[in-house]
C-alpha positions, 0 to 999 in steps of 0.5 A: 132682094128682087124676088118675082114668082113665075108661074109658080116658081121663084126668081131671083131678079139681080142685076137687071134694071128696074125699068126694063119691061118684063116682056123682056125679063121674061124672055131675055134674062129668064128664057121664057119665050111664051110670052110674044112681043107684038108692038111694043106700045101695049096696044095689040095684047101679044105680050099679056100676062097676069100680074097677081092674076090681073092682065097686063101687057107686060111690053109696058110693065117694068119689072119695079111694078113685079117685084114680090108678085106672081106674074102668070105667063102662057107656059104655066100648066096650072092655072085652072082658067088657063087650062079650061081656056086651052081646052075651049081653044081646041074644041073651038078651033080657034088658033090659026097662026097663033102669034096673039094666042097666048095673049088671048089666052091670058088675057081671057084667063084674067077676065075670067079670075076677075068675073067668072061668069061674065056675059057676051058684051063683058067678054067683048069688052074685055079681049077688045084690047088684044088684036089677032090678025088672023080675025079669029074673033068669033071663035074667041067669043065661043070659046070664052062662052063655053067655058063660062057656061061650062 
């Protein structure tokens, strides 16, 4: 059976092919329209989700690689760094158009399940990946910053 978990709920995945990108099982089989398209290439961190809470850019990822995994999206009001990182976001100020926020979000949440304390240039290092047009840089490093330091 094709089973993947979505932000805490289960999914059955017949019929849809095992290659296709599970950007697009999210918002095209699914509904999930959280999660954006970007580029397409897995260059610019639009469509990043967390695979067994790791990023990926879901626009690359076929849905073989998720099958009977926990794929967290944007849209899940649980997760605790996600939620803590949406809080930052807003004090910050952070979004301006907001099409790569949920991108950096994620991606940012994935950083922090996989290093809870990281410093400045690990924070760099890890959203260096996921581009935001509007350049909201700065804000993204405070945000990320402060919920470290809580």
């Amino acid at each position: 059976m094709n089973v993947i978990f979505i932000d805490n709920k289960k999914y059955e995945v017949k019929d849809i092919p095992q290659d296709t990108p599970v950007l697009w099982v999210l918002r095209d089989h699914l509904n999930l329209t959280g999660t954006k398209f970007g580029c397409g290439v897995g260059m610019c961190g639009a469509c990043t989700v967390m695979l067994d809470n790791q990023a990926i850019r879901s626009c690359q990822t076929p849905l073989s690689d998720a099958i009977g995994k926990n794929i967290t999206t944007i849209e899940n009001k649980e997760d605790k760094e996600l939620n803590s990182l949406r809080v930052a976001w807003r004090e910050h100020d952070v979004a301006q158009c907001g099409y790569c926020q949920g991108g950096q979000l994620v991606n940012a949440a994935g950083l922090l399940k996989a290093n809870s304390n990281p410093n400045e240039q690990e924070i760099k290092d890890a959203m260096q990946g996921n581009i935001c047009r509007c350049g909201t840089y700065n804000k993204i490093l405070t945000a990320v910053s402060s919920v470290v330091k809580g």
